[in-house]
C-alpha positions in Angstrom: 12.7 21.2 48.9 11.7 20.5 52.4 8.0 19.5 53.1 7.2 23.1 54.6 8.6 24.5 51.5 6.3 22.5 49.0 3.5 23.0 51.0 3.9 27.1 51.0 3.4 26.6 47.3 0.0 25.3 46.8 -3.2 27.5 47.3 -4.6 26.0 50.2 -8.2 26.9 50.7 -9.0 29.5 52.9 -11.3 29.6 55.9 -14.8 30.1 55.1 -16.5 32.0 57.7 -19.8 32.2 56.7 -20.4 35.9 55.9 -21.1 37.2 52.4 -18.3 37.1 49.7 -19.6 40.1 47.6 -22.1 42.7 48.6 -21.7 46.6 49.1 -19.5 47.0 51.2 -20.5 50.6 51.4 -23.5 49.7 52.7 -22.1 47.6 55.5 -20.2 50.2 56.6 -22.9 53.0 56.7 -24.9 50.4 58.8 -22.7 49.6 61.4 -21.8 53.4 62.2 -25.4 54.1 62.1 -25.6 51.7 64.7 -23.0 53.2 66.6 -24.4 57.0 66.5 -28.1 55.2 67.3 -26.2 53.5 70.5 -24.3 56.4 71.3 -27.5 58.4 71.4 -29.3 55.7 73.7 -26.7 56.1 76.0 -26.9 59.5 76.5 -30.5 59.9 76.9 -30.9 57.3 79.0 -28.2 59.3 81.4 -25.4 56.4 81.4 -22.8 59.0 80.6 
């Protein structure tokens, strides 16, 4: 085995980002389009499109 080969074996710890692990992700989702219609809206009442 080479070096490369026996390192692709172990779990090597992934990147913490430092958002949630768990949560609902339902939730996150219905948020963030929310935020998108409520943005959209600004927009277009302010006149921008």
């Amino acid at each position: 085995m080479t070096s490369n080969a026996a390192t692709a074996d172990r779990t090597l710890p992934t990147t913490r980002t430092g958002g949630p692990d768990d949560g609902p992700d339902v939730l996150e989702h219905v948020l963030g389009w929310t935020l998108v219609v409520v943005l959209a809206m600004l927009i277009t009442q302010v006149g921008l499109i």
